[in-house]
GUVEX-222651 format. One record per residue (C-alpha): x, y, z; residue number from 1; residue in three letters; chain. Coordinates in nm, 2 decimals, always signed. Example, Ala and Ser with C-alpha at 12.3 -4.5 7.8 and 13.67 -1.06 7.14 Angstrom:
! GUVEX-222651
       X       Y       Z  seq  type  mol
   +1.23   -0.45   +0.78    1   Ala    A
   +1.37   -0.11   +0.71    2   Ser    A
END
This chain:
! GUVEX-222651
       X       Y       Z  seq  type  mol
   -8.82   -7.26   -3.93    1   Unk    A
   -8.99   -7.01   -3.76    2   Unk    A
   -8.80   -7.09   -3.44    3   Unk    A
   -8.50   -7.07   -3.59    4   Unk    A
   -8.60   -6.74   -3.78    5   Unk    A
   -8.73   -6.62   -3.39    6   Unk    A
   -8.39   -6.70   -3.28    7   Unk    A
   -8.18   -6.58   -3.55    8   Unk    A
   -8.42   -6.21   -3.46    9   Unk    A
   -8.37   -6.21   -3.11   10   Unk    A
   -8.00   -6.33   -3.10   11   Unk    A
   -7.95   -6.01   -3.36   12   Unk    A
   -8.09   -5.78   -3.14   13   Unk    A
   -7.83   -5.83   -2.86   14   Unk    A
   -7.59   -5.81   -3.10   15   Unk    A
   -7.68   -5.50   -3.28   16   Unk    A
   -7.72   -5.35   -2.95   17   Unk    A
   -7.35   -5.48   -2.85   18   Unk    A
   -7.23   -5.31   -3.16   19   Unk    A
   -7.35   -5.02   -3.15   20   Unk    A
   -7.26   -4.96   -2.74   21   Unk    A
   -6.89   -5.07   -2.86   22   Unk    A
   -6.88   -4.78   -3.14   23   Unk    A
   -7.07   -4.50   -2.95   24   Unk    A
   -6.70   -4.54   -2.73   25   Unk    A
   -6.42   -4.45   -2.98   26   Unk    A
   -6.70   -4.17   -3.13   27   Unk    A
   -6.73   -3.99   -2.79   28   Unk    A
   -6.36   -4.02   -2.69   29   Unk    A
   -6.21   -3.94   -3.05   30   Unk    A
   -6.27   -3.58   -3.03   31   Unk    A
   -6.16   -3.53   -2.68   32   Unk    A
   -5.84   -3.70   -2.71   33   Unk    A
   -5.72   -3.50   -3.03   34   Unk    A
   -5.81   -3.16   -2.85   35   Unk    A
   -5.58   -3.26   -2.57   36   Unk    A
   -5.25   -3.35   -2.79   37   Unk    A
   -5.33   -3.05   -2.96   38   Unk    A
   -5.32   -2.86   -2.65   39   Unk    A
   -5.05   -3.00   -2.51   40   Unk    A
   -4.83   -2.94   -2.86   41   Unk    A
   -4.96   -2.60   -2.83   42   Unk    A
   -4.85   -2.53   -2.49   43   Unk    A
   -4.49   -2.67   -2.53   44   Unk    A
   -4.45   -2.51   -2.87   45   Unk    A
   -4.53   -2.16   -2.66   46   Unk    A
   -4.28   -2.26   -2.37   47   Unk    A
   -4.01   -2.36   -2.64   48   Unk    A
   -4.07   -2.01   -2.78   49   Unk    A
   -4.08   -1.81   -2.46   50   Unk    A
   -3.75   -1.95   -2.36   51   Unk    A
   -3.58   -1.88   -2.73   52   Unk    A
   -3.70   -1.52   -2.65   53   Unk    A
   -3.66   -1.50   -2.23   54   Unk    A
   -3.28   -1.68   -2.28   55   Unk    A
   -3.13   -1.36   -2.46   56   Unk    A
   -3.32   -1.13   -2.21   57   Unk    A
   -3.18   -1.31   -1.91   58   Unk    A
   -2.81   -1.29   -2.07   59   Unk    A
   -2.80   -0.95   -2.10   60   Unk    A
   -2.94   -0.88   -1.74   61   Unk    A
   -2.67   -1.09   -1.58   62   Unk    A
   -2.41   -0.93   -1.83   63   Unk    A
   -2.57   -0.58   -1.70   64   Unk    A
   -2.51   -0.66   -1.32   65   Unk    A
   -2.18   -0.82   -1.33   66   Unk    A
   -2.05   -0.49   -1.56   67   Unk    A
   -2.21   -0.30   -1.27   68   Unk    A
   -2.02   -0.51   -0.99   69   Unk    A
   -1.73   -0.49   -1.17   70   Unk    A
   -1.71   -0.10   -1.17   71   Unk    A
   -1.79   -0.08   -0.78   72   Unk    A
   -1.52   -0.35   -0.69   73   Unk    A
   -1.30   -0.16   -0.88   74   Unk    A
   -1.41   +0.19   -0.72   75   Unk    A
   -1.37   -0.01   -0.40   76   Unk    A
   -1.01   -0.08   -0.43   77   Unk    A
   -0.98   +0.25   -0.60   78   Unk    A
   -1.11   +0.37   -0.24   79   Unk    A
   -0.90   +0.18   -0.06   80   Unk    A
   -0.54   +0.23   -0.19   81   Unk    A
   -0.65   +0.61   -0.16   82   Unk    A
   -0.73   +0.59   +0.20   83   Unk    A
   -0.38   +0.39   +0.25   84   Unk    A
   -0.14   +0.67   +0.18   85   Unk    A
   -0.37   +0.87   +0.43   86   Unk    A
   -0.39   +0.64   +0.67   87   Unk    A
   +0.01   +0.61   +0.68   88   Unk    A
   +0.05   +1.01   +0.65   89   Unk    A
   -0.17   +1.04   +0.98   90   Unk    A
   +0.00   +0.72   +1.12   91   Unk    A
   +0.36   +0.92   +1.08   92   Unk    A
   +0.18   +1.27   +1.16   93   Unk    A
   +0.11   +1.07   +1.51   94   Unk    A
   +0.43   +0.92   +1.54   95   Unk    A
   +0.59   +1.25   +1.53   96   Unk    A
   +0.39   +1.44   +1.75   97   Unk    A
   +0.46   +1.15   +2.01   98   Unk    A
   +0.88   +1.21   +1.98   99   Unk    A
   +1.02   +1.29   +2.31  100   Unk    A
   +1.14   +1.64   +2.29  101   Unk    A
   +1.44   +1.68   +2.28  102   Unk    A
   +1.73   +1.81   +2.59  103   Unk    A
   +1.83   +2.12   +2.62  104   Unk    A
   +2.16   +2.16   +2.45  105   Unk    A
   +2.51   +2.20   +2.60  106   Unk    A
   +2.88   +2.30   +2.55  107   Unk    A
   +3.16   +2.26   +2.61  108   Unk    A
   +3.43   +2.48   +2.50  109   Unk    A
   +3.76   +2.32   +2.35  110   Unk    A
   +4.01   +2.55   +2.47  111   Unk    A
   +4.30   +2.68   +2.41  112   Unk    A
   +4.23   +2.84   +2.06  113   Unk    A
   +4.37   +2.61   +1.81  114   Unk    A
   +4.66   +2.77   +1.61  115   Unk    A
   +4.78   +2.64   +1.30  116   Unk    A
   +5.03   +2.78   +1.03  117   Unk    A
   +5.09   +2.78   +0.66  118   Unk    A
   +5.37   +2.79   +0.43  119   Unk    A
   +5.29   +3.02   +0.17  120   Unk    A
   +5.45   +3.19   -0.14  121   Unk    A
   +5.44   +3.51   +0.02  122   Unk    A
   +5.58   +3.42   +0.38  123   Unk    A
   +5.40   +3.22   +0.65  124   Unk    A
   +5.02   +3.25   +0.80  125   Unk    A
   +4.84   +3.11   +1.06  126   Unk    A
   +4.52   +3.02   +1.16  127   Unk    A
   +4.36   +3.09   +1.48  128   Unk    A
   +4.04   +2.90   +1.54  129   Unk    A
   +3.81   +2.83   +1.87  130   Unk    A
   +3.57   +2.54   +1.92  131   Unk    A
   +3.26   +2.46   +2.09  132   Unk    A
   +3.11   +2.13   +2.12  133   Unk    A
   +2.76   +2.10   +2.15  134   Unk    A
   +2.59   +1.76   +2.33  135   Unk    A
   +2.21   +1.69   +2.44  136   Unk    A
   +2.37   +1.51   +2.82  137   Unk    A
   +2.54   +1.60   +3.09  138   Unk    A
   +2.76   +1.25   +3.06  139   Unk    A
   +2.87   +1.34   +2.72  140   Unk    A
   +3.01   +1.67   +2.79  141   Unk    A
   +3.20   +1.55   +3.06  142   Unk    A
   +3.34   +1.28   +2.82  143   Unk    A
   +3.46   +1.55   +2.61  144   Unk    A
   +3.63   +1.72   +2.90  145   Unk    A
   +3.78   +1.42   +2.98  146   Unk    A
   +3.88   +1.30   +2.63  147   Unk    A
   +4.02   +1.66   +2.53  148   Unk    A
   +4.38   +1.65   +2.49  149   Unk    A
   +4.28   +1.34   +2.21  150   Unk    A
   +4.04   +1.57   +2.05  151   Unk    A
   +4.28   +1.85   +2.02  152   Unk    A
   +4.54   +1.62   +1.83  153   Unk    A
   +4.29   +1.49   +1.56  154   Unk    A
   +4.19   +1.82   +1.51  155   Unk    A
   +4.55   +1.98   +1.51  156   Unk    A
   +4.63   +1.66   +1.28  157   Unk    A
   +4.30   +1.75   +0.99  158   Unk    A
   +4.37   +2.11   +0.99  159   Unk    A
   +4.73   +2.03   +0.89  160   Unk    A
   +4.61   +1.87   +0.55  161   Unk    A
   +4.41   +2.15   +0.43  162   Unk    A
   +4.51   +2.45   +0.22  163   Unk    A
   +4.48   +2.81   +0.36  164   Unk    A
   +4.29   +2.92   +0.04  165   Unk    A
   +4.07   +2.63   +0.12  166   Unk    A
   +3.92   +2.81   +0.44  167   Unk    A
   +3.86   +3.17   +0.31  168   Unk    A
   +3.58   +3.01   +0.14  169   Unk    A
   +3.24   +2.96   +0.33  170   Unk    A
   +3.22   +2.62   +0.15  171   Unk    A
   +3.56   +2.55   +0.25  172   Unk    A
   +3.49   +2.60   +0.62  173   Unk    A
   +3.14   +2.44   +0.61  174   Unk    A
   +3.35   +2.12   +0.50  175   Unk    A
   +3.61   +2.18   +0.76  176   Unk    A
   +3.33   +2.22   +1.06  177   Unk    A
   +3.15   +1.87   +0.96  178   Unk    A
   +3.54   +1.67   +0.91  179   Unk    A
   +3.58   +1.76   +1.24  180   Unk    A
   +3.29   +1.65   +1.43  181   Unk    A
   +3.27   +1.30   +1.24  182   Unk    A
   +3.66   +1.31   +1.37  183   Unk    A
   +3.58   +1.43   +1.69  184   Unk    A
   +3.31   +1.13   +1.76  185   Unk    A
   +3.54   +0.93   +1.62  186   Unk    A
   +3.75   +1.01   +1.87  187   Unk    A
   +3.54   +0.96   +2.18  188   Unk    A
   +3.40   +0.61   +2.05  189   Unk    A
   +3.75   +0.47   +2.02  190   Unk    A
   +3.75   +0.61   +2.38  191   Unk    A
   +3.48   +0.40   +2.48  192   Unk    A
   +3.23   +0.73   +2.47  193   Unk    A
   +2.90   +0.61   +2.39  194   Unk    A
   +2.75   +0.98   +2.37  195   Unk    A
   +2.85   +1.17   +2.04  196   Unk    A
   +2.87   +1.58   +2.00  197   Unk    A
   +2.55   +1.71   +1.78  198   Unk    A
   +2.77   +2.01   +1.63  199   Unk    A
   +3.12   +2.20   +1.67  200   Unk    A
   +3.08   +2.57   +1.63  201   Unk    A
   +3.37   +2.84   +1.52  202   Unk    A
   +3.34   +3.05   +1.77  203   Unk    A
   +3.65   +3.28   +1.60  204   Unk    A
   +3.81   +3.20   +1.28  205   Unk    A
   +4.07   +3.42   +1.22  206   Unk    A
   +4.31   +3.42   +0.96  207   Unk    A
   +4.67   +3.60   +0.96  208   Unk    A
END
């Protein structure tokens, strides 16, 4: 009996001491473990919050800068189509001060005077009218020379239509002087002319 009691003691003492190493484990890691999910719910509850509060922030800064680009794009192409028109004025300003200048002017008188007459209430009148022909090359006024006698008979012909009260107006002659050059370069390109006259000139109008 008191072998068995011995045994029974000593086998206890082990396993007391078993138990109590196996419980001084959950006691000293308890604590410890709690802390760090309360940490960790801590520190995700703050980074769920800072983004809530950094997301509107963030919005309204990348609003801000694409408003801004917006404005300087537009002053950019604002910019540009105003530097177009001066770009094209000094283009043409250039363009123009590069034009050959121009030859010297000639002329060529159409004589004789040209005399026409009119039927009128009060008896007959005439016109007496003298031409010059002006070109920019010596080839064209000789063509003119050459081609005279054809110039004279389209002019004779258009005076013909008109009315005499017609030409005592300046209007009147104005539209007399440019019928007959269009006719008279008319004229010398159905004569295989390829220069034209710039301007005739009255050098007398006279009416009787």
């Amino acid at each position: 009996m008191a072998e068995a009691e011995k045994d029974t003691d000593t086998g206890g003492q082990p396993e007391g001491k078993g138990k109590g190493k196996a419980k001084a484990k959950p006691e000293s890691s308890g604590p410890n473990h709690m802390k760090l999910v309360i940490v960790g719910a801590v520190a995700l509850f703050v980074a769920v919050l800072g983004a809530q509060v950094a997301a509107p922030l963030l919005n309204r800064v990348i609003e801000g800068h694409g408003q801004a680009a917006k404005p300087a794009a537009e002053g950019e192409q604002a910019a540009g189509d105003e530097a177009a028109p001066i770009e094209l004025a000094a283009a043409e300003t250039e363009k123009a001060e590069k034009k050959e200048p121009l030859e010297p002017a000639q002329y060529a008188p159409l004589d004789p005077p040209f005399v026409v007459s009119f039927d009128e209430e009060d008896g007959t009148r005439y016109l007496q009218l003298q031409l010059q022909a002006m070109a920019r090359s010596e080839k064209t006024i000789e063509e003119i020379k050459k081609h005279a006698p054809a110039l004279r008979n389209s002019i004779l012909f258009l005076l013909g239509g008109y009315k005499l009260e017609e030409l005592t107006t300046l209007a009147g002659k104005e539209k007399l002087r440019a019928e007959l050059t269009t006719k008279a370069n008319e004229v010398l390109a159905k004569n295989g002319s390829e220069g034209q006259i710039e301007e005739l000139y009255f050098t007398n109008f006279v009416i009787q």
